[in-house]
PDBQT receptor file of N, H, CA, C and O in Angstrom, charges set to zero:
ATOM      1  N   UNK A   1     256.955 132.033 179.666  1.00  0.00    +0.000 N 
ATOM      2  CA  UNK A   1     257.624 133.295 179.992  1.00  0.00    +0.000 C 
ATOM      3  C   UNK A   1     256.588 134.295 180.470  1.00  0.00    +0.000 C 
ATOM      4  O   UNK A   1     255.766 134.666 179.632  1.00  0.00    +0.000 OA
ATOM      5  N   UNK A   2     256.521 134.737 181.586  1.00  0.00    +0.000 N 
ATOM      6  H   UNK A   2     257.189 134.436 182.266  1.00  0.00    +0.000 HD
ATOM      7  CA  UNK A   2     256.184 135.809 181.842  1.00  0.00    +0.000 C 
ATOM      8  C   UNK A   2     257.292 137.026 182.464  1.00  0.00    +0.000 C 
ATOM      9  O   UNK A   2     258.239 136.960 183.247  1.00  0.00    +0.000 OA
ATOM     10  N   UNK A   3     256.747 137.990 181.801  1.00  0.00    +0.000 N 
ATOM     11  H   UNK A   3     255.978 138.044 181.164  1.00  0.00    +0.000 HD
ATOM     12  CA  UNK A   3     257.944 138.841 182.279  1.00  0.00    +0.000 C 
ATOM     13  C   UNK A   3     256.911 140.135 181.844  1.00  0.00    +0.000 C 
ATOM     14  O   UNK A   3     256.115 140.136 180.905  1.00  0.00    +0.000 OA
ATOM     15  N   UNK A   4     257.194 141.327 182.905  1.00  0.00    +0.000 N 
ATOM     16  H   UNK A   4     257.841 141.326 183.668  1.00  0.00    +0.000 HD
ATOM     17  CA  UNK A   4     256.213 142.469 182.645  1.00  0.00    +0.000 C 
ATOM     18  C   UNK A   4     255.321 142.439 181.773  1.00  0.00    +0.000 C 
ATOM     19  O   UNK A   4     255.502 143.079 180.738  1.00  0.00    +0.000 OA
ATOM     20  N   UNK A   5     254.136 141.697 181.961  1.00  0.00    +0.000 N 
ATOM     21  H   UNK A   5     253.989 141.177 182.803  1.00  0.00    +0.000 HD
ATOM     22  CA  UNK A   5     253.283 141.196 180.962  1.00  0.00    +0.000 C 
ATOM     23  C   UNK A   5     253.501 140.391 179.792  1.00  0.00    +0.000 C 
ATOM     24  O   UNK A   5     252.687 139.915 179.000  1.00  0.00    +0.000 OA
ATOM     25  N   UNK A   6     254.575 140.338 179.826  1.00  0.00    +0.000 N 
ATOM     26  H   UNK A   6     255.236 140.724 180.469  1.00  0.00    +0.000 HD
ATOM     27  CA  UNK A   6     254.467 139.408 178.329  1.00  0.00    +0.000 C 
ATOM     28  C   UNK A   6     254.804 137.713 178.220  1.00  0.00    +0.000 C 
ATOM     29  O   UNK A   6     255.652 137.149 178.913  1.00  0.00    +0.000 OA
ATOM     30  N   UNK A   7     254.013 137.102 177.276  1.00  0.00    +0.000 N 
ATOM     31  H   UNK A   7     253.325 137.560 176.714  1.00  0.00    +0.000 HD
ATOM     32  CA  UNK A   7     254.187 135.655 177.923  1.00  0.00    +0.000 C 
ATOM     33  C   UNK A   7     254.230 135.096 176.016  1.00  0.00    +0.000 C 
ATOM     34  O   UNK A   7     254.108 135.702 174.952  1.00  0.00    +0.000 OA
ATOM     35  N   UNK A   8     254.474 133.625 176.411  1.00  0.00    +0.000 N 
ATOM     36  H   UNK A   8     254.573 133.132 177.275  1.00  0.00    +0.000 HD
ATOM     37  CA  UNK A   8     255.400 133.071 174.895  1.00  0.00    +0.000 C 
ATOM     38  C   UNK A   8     254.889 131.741 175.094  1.00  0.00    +0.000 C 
ATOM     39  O   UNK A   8     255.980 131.323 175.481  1.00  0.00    +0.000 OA
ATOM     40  N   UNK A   9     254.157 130.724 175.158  1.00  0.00    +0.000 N 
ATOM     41  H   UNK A   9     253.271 131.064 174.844  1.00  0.00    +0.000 HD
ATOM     42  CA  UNK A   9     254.254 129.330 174.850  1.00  0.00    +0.000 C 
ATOM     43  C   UNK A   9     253.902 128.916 173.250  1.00  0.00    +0.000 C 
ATOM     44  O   UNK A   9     253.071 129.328 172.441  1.00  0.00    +0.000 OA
ATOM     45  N   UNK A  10     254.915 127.935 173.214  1.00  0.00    +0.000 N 
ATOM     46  H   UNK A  10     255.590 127.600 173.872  1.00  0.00    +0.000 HD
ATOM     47  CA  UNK A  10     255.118 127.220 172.240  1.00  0.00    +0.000 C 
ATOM     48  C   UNK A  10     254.709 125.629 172.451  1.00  0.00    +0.000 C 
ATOM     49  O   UNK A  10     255.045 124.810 173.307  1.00  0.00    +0.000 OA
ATOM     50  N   UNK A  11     254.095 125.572 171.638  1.00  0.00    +0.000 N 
ATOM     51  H   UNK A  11     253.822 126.237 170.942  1.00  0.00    +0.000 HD
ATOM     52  CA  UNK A  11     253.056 123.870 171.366  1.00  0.00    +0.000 C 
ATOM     53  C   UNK A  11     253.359 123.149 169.922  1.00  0.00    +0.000 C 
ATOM     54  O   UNK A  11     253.036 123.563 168.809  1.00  0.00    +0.000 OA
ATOM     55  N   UNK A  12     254.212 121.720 170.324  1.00  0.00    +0.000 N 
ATOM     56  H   UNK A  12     254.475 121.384 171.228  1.00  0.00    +0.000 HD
ATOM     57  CA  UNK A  12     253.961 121.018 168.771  1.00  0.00    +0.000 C 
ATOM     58  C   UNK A  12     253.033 120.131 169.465  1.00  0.00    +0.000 C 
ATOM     59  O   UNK A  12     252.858 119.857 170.652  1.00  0.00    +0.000 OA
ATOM     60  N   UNK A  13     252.498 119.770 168.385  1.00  0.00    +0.000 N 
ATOM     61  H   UNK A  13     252.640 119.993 167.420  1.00  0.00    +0.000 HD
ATOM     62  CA  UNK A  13     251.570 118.719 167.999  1.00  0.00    +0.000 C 
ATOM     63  C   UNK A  13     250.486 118.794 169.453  1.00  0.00    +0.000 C 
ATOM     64  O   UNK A  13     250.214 117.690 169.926  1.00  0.00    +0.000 OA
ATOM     65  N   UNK A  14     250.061 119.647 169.943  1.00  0.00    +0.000 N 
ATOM     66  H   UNK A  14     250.281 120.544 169.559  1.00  0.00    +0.000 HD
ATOM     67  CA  UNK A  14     249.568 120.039 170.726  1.00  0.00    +0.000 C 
ATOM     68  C   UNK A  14     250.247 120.393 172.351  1.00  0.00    +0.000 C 
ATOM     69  O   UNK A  14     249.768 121.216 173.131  1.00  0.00    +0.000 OA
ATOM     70  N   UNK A  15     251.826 119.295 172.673  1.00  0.00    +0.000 N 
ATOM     71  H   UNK A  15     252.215 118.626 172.039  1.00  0.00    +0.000 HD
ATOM     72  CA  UNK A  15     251.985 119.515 173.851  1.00  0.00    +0.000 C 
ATOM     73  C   UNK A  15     253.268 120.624 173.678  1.00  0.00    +0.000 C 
ATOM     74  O   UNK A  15     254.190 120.398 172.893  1.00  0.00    +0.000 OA
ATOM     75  N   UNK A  16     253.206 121.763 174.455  1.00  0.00    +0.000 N 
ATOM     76  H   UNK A  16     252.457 121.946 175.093  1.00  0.00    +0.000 HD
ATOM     77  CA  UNK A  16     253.840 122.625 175.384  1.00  0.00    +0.000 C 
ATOM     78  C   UNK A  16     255.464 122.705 175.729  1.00  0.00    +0.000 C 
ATOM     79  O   UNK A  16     255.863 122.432 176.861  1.00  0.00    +0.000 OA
ATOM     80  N   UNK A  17     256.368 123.101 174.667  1.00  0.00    +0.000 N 
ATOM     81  H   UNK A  17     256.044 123.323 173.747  1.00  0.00    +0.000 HD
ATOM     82  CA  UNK A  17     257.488 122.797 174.820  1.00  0.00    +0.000 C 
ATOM     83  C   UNK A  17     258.363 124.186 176.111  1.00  0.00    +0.000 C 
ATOM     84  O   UNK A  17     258.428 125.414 176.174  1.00  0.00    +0.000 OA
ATOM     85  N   UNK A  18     258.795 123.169 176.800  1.00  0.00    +0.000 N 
ATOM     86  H   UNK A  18     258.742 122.172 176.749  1.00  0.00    +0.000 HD
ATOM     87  CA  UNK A  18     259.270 124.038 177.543  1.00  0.00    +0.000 C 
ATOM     88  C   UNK A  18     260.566 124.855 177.465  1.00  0.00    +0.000 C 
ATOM     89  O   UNK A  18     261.591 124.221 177.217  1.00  0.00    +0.000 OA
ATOM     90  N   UNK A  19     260.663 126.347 177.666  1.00  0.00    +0.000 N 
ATOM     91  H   UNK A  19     259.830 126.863 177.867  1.00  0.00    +0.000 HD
ATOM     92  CA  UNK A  19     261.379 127.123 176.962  1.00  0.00    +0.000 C 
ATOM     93  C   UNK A  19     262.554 128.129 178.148  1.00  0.00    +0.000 C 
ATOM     94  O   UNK A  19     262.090 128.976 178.911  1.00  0.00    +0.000 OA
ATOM     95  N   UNK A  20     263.995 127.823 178.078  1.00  0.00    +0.000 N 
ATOM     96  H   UNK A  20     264.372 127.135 177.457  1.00  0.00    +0.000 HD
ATOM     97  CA  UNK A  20     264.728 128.834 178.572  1.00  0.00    +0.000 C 
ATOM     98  C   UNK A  20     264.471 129.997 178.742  1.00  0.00    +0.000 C 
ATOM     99  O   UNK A  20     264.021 130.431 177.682  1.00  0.00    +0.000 OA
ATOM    100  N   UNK A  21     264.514 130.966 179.698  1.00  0.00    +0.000 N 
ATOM    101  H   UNK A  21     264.881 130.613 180.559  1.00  0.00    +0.000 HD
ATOM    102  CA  UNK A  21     264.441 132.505 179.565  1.00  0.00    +0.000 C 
ATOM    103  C   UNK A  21     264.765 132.971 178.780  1.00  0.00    +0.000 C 
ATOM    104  O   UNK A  21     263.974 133.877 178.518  1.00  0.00    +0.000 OA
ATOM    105  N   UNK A  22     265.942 132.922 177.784  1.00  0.00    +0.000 N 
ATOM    106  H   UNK A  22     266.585 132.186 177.997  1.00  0.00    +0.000 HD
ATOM    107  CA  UNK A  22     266.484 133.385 177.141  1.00  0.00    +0.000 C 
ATOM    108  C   UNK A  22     265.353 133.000 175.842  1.00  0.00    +0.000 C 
ATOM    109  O   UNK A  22     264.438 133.780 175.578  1.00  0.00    +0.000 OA
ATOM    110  N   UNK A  23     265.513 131.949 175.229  1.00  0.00    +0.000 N 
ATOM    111  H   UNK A  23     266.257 131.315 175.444  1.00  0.00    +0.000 HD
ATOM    112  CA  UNK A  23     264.487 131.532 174.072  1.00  0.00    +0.000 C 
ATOM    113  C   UNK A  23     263.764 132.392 174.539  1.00  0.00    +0.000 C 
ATOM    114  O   UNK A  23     263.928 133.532 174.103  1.00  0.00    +0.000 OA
ATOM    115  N   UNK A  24     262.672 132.149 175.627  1.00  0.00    +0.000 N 
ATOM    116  H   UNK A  24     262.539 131.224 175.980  1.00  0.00    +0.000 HD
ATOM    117  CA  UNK A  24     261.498 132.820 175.906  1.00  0.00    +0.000 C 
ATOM    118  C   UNK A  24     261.495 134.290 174.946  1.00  0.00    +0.000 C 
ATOM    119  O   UNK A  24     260.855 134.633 173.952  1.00  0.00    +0.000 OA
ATOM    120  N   UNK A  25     262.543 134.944 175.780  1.00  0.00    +0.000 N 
ATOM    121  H   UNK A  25     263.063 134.665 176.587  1.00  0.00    +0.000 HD
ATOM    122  CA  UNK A  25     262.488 136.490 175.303  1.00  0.00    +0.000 C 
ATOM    123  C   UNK A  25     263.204 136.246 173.677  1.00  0.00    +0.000 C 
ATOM    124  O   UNK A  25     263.188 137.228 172.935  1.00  0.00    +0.000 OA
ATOM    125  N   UNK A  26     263.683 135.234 173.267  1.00  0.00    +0.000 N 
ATOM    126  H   UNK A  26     263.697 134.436 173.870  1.00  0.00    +0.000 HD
ATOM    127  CA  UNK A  26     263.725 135.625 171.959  1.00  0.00    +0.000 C 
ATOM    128  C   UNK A  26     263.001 135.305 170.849  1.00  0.00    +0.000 C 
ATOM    129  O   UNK A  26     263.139 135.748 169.709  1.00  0.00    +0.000 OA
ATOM    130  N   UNK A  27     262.230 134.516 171.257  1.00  0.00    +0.000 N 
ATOM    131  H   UNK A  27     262.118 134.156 172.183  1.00  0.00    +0.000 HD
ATOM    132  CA  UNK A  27     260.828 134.605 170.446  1.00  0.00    +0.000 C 
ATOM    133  C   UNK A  27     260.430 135.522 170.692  1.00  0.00    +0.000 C 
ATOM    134  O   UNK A  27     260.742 136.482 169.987  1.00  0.00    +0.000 OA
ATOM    135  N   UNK A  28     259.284 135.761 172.135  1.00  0.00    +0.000 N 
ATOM    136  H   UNK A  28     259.031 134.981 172.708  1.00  0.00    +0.000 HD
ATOM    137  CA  UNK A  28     258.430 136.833 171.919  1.00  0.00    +0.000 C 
ATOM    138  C   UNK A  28     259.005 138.491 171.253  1.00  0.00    +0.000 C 
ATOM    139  O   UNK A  28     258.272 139.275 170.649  1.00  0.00    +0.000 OA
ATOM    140  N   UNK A  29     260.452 138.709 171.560  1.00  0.00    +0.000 N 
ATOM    141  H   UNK A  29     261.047 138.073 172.050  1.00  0.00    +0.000 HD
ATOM    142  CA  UNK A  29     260.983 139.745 170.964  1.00  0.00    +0.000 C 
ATOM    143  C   UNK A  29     260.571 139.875 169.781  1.00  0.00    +0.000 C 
ATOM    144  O   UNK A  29     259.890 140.775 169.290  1.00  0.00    +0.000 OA
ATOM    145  N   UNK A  30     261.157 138.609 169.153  1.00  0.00    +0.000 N 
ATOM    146  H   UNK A  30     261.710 137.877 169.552  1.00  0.00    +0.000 HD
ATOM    147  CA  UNK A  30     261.465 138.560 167.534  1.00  0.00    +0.000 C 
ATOM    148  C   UNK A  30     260.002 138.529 167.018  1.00  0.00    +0.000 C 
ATOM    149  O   UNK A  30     259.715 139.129 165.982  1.00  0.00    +0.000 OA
ATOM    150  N   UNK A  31     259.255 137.973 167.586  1.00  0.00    +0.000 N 
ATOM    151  H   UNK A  31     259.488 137.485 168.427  1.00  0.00    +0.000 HD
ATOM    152  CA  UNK A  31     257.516 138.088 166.994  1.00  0.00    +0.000 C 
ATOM    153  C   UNK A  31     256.668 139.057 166.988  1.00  0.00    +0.000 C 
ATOM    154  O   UNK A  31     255.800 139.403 166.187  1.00  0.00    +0.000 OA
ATOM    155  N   UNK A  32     257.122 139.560 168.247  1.00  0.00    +0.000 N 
ATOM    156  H   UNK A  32     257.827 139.279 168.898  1.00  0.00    +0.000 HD
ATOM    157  CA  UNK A  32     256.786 140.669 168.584  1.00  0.00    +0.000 C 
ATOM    158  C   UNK A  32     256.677 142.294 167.186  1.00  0.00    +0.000 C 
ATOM    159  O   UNK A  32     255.869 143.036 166.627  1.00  0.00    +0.000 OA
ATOM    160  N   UNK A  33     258.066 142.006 167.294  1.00  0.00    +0.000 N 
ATOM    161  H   UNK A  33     258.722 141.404 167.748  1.00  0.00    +0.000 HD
ATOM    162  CA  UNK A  33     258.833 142.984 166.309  1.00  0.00    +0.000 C 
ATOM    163  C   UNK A  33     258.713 142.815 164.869  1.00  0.00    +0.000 C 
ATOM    164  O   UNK A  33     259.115 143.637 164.045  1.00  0.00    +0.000 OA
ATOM    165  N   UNK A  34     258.086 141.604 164.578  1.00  0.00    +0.000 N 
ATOM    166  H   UNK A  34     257.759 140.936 165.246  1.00  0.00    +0.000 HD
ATOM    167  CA  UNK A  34     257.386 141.679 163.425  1.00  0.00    +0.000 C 
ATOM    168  C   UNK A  34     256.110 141.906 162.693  1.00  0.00    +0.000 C 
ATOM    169  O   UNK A  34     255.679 142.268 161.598  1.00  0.00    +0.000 OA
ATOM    170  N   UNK A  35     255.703 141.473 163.956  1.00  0.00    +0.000 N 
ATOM    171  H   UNK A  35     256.053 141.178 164.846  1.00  0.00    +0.000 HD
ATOM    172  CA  UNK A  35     253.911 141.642 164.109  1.00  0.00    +0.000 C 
ATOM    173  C   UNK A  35     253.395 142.780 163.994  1.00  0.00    +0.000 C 
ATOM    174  O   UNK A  35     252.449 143.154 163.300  1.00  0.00    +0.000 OA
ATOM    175  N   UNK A  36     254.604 143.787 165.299  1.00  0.00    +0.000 N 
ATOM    176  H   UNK A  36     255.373 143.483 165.863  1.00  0.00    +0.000 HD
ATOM    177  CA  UNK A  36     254.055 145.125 165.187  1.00  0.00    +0.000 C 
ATOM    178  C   UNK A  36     254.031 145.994 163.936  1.00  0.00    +0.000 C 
ATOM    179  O   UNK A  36     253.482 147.095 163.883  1.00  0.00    +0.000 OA
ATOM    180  N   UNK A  37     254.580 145.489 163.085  1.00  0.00    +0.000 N 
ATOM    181  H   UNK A  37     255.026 144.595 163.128  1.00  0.00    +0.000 HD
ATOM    182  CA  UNK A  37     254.896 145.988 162.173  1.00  0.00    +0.000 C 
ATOM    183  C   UNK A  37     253.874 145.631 160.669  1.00  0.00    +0.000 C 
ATOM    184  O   UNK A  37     253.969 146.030 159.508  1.00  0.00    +0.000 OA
ATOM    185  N   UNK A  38     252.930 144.721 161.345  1.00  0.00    +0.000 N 
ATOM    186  H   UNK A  38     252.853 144.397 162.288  1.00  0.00    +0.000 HD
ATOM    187  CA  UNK A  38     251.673 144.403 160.086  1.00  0.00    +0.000 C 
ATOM    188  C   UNK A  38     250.853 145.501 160.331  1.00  0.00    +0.000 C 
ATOM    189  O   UNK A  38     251.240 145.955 161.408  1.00  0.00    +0.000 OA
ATOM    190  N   UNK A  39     250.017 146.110 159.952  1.00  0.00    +0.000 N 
ATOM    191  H   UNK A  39     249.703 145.742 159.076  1.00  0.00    +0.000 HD
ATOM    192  CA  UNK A  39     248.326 146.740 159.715  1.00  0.00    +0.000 C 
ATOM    193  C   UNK A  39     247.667 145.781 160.078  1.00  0.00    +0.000 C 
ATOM    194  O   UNK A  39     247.479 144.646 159.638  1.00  0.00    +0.000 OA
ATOM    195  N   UNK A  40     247.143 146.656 161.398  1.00  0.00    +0.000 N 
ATOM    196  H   UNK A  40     247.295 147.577 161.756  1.00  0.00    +0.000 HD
ATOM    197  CA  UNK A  40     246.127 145.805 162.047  1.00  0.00    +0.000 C 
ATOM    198  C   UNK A  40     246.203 145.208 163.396  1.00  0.00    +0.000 C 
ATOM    199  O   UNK A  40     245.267 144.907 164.136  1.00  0.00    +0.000 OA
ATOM    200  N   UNK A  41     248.118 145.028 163.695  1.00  0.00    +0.000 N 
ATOM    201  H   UNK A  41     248.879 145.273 163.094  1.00  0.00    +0.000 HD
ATOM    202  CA  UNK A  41     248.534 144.354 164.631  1.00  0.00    +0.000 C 
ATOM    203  C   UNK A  41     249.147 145.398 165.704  1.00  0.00    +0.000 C 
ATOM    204  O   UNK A  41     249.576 145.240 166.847  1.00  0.00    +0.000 OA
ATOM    205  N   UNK A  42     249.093 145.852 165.369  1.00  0.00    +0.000 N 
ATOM    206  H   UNK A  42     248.745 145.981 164.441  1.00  0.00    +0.000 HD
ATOM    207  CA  UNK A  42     249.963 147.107 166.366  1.00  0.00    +0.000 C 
ATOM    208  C   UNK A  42     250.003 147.634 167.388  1.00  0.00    +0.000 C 
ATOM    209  O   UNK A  42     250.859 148.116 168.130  1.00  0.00    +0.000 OA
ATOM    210  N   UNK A  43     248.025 147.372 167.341  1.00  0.00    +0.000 N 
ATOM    211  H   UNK A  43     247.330 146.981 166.738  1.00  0.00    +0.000 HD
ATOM    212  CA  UNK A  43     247.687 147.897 169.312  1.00  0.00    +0.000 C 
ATOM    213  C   UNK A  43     246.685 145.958 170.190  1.00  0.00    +0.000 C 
ATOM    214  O   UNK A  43     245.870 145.824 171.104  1.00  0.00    +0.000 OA
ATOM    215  N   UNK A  44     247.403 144.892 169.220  1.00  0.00    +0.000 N 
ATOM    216  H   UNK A  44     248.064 145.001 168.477  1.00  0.00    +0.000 HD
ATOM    217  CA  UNK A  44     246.849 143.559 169.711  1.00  0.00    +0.000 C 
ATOM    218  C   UNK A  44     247.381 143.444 170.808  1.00  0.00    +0.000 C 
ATOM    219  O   UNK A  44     248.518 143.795 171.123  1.00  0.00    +0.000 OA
ATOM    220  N   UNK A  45     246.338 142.791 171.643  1.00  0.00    +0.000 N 
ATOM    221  H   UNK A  45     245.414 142.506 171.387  1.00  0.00    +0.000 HD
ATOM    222  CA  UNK A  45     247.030 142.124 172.964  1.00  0.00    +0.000 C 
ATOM    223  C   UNK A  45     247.463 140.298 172.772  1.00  0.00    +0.000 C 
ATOM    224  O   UNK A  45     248.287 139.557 173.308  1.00  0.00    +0.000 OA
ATOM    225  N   UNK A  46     246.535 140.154 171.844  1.00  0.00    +0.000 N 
ATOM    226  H   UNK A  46     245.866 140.756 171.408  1.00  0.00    +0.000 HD
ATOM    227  CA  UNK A  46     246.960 138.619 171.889  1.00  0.00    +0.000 C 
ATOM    228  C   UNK A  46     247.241 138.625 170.387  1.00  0.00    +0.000 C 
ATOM    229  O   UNK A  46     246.545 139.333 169.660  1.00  0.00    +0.000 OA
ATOM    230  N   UNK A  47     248.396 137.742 169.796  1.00  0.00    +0.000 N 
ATOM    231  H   UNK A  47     248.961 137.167 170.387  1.00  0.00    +0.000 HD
ATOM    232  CA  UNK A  47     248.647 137.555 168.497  1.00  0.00    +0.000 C 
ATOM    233  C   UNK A  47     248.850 135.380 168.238  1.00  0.00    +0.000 C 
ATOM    234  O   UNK A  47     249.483 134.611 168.962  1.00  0.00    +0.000 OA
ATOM    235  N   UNK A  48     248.357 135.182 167.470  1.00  0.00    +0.000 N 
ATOM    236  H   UNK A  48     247.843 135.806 166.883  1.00  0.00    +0.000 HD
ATOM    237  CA  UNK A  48     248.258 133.838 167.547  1.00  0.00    +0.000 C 
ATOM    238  C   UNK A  48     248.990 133.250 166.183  1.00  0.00    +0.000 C 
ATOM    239  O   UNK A  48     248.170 132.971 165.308  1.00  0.00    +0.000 OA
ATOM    240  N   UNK A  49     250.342 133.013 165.837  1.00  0.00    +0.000 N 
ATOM    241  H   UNK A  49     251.008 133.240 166.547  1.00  0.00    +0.000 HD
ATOM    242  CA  UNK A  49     250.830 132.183 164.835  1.00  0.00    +0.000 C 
ATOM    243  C   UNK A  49     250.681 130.715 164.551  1.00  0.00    +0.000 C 
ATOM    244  O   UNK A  49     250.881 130.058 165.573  1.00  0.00    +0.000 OA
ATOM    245  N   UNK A  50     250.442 130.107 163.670  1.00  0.00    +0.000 N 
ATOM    246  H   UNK A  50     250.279 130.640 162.840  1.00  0.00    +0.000 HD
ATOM    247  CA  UNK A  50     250.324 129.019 163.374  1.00  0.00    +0.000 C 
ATOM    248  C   UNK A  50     251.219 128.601 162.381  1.00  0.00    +0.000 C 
ATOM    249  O   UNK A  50     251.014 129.131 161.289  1.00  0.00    +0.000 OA
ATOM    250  N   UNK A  51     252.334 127.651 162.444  1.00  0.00    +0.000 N 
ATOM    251  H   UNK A  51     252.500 127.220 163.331  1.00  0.00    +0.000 HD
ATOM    252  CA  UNK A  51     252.617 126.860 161.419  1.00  0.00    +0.000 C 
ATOM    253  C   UNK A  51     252.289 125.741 161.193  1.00  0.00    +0.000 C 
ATOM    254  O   UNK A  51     251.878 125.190 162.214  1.00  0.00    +0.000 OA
ATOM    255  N   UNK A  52     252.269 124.965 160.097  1.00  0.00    +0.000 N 
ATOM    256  H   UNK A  52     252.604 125.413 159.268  1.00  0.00    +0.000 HD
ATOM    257  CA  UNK A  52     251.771 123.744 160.001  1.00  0.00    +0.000 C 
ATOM    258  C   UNK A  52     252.619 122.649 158.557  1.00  0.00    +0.000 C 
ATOM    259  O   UNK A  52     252.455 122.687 157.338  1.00  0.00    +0.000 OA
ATOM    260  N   UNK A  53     253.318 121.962 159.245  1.00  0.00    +0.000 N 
ATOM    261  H   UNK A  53     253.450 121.931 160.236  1.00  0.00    +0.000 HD
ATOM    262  CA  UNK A  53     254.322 120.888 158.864  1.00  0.00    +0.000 C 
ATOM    263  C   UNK A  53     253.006 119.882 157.965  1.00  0.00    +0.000 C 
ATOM    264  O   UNK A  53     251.940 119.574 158.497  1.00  0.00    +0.000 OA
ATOM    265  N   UNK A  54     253.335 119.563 156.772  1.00  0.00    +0.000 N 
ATOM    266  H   UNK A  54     254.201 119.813 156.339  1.00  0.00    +0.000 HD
ATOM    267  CA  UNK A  54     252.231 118.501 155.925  1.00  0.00    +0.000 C 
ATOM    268  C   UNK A  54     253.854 117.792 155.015  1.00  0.00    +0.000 C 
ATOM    269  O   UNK A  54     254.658 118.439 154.344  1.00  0.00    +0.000 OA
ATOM    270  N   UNK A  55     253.868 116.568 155.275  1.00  0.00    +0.000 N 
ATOM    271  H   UNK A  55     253.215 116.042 155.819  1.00  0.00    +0.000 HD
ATOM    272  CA  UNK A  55     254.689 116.087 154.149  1.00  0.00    +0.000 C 
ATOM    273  C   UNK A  55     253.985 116.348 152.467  1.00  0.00    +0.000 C 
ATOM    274  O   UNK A  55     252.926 116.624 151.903  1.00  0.00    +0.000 OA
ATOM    275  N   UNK A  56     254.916 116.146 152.292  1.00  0.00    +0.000 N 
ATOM    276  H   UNK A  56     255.777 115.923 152.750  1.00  0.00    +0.000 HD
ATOM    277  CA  UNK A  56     254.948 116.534 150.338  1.00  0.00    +0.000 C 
ATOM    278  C   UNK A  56     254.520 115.444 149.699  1.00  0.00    +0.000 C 
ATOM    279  O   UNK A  56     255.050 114.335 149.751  1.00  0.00    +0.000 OA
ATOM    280  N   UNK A  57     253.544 115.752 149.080  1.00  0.00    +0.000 N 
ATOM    281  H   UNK A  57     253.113 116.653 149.038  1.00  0.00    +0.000 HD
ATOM    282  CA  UNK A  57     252.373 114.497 148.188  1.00  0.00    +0.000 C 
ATOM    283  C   UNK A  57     253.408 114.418 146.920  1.00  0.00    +0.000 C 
ATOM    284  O   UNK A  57     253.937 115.366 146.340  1.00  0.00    +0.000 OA
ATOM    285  N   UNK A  58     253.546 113.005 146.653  1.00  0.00    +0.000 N 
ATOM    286  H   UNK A  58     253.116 112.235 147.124  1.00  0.00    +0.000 HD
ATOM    287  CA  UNK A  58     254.647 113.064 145.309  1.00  0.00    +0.000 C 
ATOM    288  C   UNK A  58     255.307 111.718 145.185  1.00  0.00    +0.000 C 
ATOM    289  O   UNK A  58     256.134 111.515 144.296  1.00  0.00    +0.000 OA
TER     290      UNK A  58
């Protein structure tokens, strides 16, 4: 997504899932709008989330 500066890729397991306009803007919205809202994050240009999937030892 690029759209007036703002851009969104999403990567599992390293490759690049490709994303509707719509998704596009509703991630970066929704991340956006949370992020801005940490200490610390507010005037970032780049913000970098990571999740990370580990099966359950058991």
């Amino acid at each position: 997504m690029t759209e007036e500066g703002k851009e969104i890729r999403i990567y599992c397991d390293g490759k690049e899932l490709p994303l509707a306009p719509f998704v596009s803007r509703l991630f970066y919205d929704t991340m956006a709008a949370m992020t801005d809202n940490l200490k610390g994050a507010e005037s970032a240009e780049t913000i970098t989330i990571t999740l990370s999937r580990r099966a359950a030892k058991g």
